[in-house]
N, C-alpha and C positions, 0 to 999 in steps of 0.2 A: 504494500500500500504506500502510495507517494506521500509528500510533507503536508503536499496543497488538500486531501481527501482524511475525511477520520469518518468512519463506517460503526454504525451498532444493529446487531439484529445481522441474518444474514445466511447464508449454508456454512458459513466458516463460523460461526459466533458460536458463544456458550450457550447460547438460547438452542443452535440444530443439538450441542454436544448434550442438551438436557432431553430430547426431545430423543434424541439415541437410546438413552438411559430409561426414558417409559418404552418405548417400545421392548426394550431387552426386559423388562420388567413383564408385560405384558405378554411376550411368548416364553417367561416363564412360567408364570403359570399357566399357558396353555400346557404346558408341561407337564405339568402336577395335577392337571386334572385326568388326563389318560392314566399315569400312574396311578392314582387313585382308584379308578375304574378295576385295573389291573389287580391291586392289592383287594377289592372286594371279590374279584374271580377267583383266585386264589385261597382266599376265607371261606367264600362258597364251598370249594372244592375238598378243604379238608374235612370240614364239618359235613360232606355229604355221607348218608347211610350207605351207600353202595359201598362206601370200601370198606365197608366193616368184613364182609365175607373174605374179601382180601388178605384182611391181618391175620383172621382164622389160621387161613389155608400157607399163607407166609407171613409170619411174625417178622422175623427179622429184615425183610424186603420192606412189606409196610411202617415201620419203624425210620427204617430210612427215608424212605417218599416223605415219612409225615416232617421230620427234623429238616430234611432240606426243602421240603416247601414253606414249613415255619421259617427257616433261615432266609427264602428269599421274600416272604409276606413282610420278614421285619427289614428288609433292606429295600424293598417297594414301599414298603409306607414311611421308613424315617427319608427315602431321597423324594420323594413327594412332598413331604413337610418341609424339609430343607429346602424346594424348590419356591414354596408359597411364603415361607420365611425370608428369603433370600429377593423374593420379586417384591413384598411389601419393605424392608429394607431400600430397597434400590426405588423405587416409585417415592418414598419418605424421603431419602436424598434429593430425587431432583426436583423435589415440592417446596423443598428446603432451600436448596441452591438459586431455586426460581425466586421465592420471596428475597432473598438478600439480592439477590440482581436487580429485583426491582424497588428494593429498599434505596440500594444505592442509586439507582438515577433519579430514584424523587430529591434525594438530597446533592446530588449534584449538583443542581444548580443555587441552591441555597449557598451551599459550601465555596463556590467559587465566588458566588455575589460576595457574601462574609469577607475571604481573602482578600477581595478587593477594596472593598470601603475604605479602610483605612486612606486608600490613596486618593480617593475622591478629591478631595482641596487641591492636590498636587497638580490635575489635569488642569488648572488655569482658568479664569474667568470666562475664558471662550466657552467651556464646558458648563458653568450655570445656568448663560447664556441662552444655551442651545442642548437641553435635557434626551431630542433625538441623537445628537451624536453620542453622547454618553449609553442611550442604550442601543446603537447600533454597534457603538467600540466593543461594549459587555453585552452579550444576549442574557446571562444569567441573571442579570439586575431585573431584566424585561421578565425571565418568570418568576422570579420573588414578586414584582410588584402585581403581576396577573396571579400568584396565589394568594394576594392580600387581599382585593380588592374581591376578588369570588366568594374569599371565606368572608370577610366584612358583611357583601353585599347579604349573603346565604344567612346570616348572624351566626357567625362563626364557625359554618358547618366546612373543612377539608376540602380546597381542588384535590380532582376533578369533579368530583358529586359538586359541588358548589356553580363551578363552571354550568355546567347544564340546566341546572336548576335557575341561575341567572338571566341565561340566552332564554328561556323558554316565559320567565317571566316576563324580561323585555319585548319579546315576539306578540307577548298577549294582543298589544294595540293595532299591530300592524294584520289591513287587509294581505289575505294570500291570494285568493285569486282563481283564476281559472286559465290554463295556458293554451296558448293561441298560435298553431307553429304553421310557419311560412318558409317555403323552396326559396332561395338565393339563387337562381342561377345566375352566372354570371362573373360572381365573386371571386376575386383573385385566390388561390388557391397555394400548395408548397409541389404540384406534382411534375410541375414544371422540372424539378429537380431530384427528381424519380422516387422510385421506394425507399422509403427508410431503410439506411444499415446500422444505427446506431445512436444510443441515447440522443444525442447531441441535434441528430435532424425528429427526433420524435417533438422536441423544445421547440425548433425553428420552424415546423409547422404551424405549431399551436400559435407561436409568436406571429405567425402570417395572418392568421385568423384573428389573434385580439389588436394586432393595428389597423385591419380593417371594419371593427366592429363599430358600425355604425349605428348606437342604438341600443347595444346592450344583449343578452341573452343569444348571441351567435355560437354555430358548434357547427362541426365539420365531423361528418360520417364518410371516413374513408375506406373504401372497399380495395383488398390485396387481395390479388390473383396471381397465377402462376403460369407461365407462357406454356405453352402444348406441350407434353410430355408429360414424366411421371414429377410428383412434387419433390421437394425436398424432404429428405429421411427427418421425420420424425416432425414431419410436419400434423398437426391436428386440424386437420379440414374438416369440416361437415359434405353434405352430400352437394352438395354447389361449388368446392373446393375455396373458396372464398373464407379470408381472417377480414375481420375490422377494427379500426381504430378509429374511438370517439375523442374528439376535441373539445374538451369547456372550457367558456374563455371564462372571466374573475367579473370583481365589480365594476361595476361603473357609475350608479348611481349611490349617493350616500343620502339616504333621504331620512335624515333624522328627525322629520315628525309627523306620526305614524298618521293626526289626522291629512293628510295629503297623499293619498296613492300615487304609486305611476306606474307607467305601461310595462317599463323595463323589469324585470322580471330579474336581473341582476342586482341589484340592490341589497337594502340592510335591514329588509323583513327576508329576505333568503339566506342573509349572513347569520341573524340570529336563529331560524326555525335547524337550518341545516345543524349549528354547533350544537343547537339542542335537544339533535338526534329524531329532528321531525320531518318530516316529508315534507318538501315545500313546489311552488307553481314551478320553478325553475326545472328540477328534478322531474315530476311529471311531464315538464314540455321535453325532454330528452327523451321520456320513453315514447311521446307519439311519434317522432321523430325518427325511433331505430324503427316504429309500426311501418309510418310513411315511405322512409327508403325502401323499404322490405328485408330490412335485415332478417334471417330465419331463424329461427332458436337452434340449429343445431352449429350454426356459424361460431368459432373465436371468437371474441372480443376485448379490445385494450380499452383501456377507459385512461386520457390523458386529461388532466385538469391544474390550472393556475391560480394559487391562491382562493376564491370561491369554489372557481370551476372545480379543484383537486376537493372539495371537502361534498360539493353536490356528487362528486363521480366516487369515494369512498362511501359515502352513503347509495349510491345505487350501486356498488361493487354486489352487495350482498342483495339489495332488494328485486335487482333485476334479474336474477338467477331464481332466488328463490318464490317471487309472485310474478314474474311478469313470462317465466319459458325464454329466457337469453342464456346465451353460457360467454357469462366472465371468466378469462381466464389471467388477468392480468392487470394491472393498477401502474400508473406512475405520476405521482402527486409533483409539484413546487412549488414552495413556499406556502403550506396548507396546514392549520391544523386538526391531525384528522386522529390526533391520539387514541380520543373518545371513540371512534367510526367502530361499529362491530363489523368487522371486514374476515369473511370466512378463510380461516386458514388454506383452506386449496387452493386461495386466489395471491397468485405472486405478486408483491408489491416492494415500488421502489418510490422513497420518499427523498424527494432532492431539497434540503435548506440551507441556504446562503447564512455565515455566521455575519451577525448586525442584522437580522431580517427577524423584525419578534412579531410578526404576522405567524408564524410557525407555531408560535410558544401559547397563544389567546387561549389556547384548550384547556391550561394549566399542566400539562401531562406529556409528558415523553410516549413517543410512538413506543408499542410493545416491541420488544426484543426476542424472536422468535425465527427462525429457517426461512419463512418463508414473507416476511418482512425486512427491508433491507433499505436504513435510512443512511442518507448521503449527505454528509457536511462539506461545504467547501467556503471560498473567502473572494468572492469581486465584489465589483461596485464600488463607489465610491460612497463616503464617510455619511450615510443619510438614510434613513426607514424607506422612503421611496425609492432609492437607488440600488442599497440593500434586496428590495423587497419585486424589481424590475425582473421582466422576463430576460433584458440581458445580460444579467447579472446570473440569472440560471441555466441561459445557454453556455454560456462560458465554463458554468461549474457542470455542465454535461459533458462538455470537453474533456475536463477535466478525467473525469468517467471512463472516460472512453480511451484514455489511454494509460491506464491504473490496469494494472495485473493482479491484484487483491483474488484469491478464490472466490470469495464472494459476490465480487462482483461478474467474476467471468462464470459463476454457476447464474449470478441474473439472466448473463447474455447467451447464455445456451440456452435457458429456458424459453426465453425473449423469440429465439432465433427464426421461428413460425411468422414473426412480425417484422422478421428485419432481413428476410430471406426471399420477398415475393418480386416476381418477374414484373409485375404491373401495379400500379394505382390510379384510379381515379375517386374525386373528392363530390362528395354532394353536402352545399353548405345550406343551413336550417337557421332559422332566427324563432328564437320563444318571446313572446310578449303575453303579458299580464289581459286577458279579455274582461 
């Protein structure tokens, strides 16, 4: 892993090595339960009346049978025991392992804010000044104050339970809507510059589509195909051979008071309902939208999203598979936070955030550290929340990605490789408006 990337979560993290450790747990006792089965055959067998004629007629033969079948009943039943002892063991270690893993990134950032305070005065009047540079400098200052401000608001109830319970309160005022999706033909598109091979053009995409977004709630369903012939090994097509990648662009409107609706469906009745783990217009206009192209339920899907966009498409990672007949097979967030998001383990996800960017942090909560979870820090932009918090500020840190040999990250891009492998693209662009 390079100096510029620092990686948590991941197929290399402690999180797959814990995840190792239930499973060996778990086909241990698949283990112990056949021998179990076995040690009851066995006990049947002695205790049956038929061999009594047997010992009659040879004592000393039946004698024997019975002492080595008692000898192997008690060595089937103590390595059966030993097996269900040994798997509850091993499943209590990585329960155990898991809670300090995640003891310790709750206090990460506390622990870094702490060390730093002290020098607060040192950084010069420029820095009182201008309280964004201070927490673009420090992102850990930015989640001490986002878990202050959750627990306060909650009276004193702990981020991230705080966090949710806040957004959801806030949400109250605001109309959600009904979505209203519209064909873009026309829209300048990224296919100009062929199929994606690598994180870096999955960004410059997305960044195609939110500098044309004129309006708000724009997304780009792009369909990868594979020129004639057999696909790529180990490609997962559906029966149309066809993968997808959805595009959601971020906010645009900041409409902080709620008596005043607007049409844009991007907004900060979407910001609050999404972190609050609720369904909001926005999220609903992407799924008529996958209806409208005709994406098929048996088709791949990547789900790309910026800041808003990443936290509407972490919430439909899970929702679209499970009620609507899509198959997600893949997430990659920037600048999002989507700690909170119940995002189904099957589904690969890569979370890209820029350090100074505390758009990331608003959850109160570090992304889970898990195999198939795999969050990416990197450092552009210049000294500023918005610059920080910029699409090219996370193009740049895809780059960054993209040429990082880290296992984990190059187990992403194997997984990835369905999406960054196809012969062709073309783009069909959607706009969601509030009806």
């Amino acid at each position: 892993m390079s100096a510029s990337v620092s990686l948590r979560g991941g197929s290399d993290s402690i999180a797959a090595e814990l995840d190792e450790l239930v499973a060996f747990a778990a086909a241990l006792r698949r283990t112990s339960g056949p021998l179990g089965e076995d040690a009851a055959v066995v006990a049947r067998l002695l205790s049956d009346p038929a061999l009594v004629p047997a010992g009659v007629l040879d004592p000393m033969g039946a004698a024997e049978v019975a002492v080595g079948a008692s000898l192997a009943l008690a060595r089937i039943t103590a390595t059966a025991l030993a097996c269900e002892a040994l798997a509850e063991a091993v499943r209590a270690a990585a329960a155990a392992y898991r809670v300090a893993d995640d003891l310790d990134a709750q206090a990460r950032p506390v622990l870094r804010a702490l060390v730093h305070l002290p020098g607060v005065p040192a950084l010069g009047p420029h820095t009182v000044r201008s309280p964004q540079a201070l927490l673009s400098a420090d992102p850990a200052l930015a989640a001490v104050a986002v878990d202050a401000i959750s627990a306060l608001g909650a009276g004193g109830v702990a981020a991230p339970v705080a966090t949710t319970w806040v957004a959801a309160l806030l949400a109250t005022p605001y109309r959600d809507g009904t979505p209203v999706v519209t064909a873009r033909a026309g829209r300048p598109t990224d296919d100009a510059s062929g199929p994606p091979r690598c994180s870096a053009d999955l960004i410059r995409a997305l960044a195609v589509r939110d500098r044309d977004d004129d309006g708000g709630g724009a997304i780009d369903i792009r369909f990868l195909t594979d020129p004639p012939g057999p696909a790529p090994a180990g490609t997962p097509t559906g029966t149309s051979g066809r993968r997808v990648i959805v595009n959601i662009t971020g906010t645009t409107a900041w409409n902080l008071d709620p008596r005043h609706a607007t049409p844009q469906v991007s907004d900060t009745s979407t910001n609050l309902r999404t972190l609050a783990n609720q369904s909001s217009v926005f999220e609903r206009g992407v799924i008529l939208a996958l209806r409208q192209a005709g994406v098929r339920p048996d088709e791949p899907i990547m789900l790309v999203g910026h800041s808003q966009g990443g936290m509407v498409a972490a919430r439909l990672a899970g929702d679209l598979t499970t009620h609507h007949q899509f198959l997600v097979t893949h997430l990659v967030t920037a600048g999002a936070p989507i700690g909170l998001a119940a995002i189904p383990a099957g589904i690969s996800v890569l979370s890209l955030e820029n350090r100074g960017d505390v758009v990331p942090e608003l959850d109160g909560r570090d992304n889970p550290a898990r195999a198939s979870w795999l969050t990416a820090s990197t450092d552009h932009g210049a000294a500023s929340v918005l610059a920080k918090h910029s699409l090219d500020a996370y193009l740049a840190g895809a780059g960054d990605l993209d040429a990082d040999d880290d296992p984990s990250l190059t187990s992403w891009r194997a997984g990835a490789q369905p999406f960054l492998s196809a012969g062709q693209v073309s783009t069909a662009v959607f706009q969601v408006r509030r009806g």
